[in-house]
N, C-alpha and C positions, 0 to 999 in steps of 0.2 A: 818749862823749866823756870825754877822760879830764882828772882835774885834780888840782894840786898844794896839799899843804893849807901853809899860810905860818909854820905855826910848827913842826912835825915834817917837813916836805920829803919826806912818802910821798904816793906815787902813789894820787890816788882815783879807780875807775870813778866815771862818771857816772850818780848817775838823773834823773827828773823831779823830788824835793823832796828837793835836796842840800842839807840846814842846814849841818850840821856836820861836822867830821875825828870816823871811828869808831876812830880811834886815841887823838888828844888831845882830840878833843872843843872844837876850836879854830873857829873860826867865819867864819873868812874863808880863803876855796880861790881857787888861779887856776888862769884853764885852763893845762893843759900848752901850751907852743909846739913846733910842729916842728924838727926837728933838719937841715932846708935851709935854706942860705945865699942871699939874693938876693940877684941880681947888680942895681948900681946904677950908669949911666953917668953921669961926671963929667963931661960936656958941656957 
């Protein structure tokens, strides 16, 4: 799974004891979202 770290916005694989960005060393990651649009009916 892959996740985005929130304060340098690089791509981190996923492991099982993700602390931290091995970039900036920043401490809070979100998962990446998919790049599909869901369709939503306004009914």
């Amino acid at each position: 799974m892959a996740y985005i770290c929130l304060h340098c916005g690089k791509e981190v694989k996923g492991t099982e004891k993700l602390i931290r960005c091995p970039y900036c060393g920043y401490k809070v990651l979100a998962k990446k979202r998919s790049s599909l649009a869901k369709e939503v009916s306004t009914d």
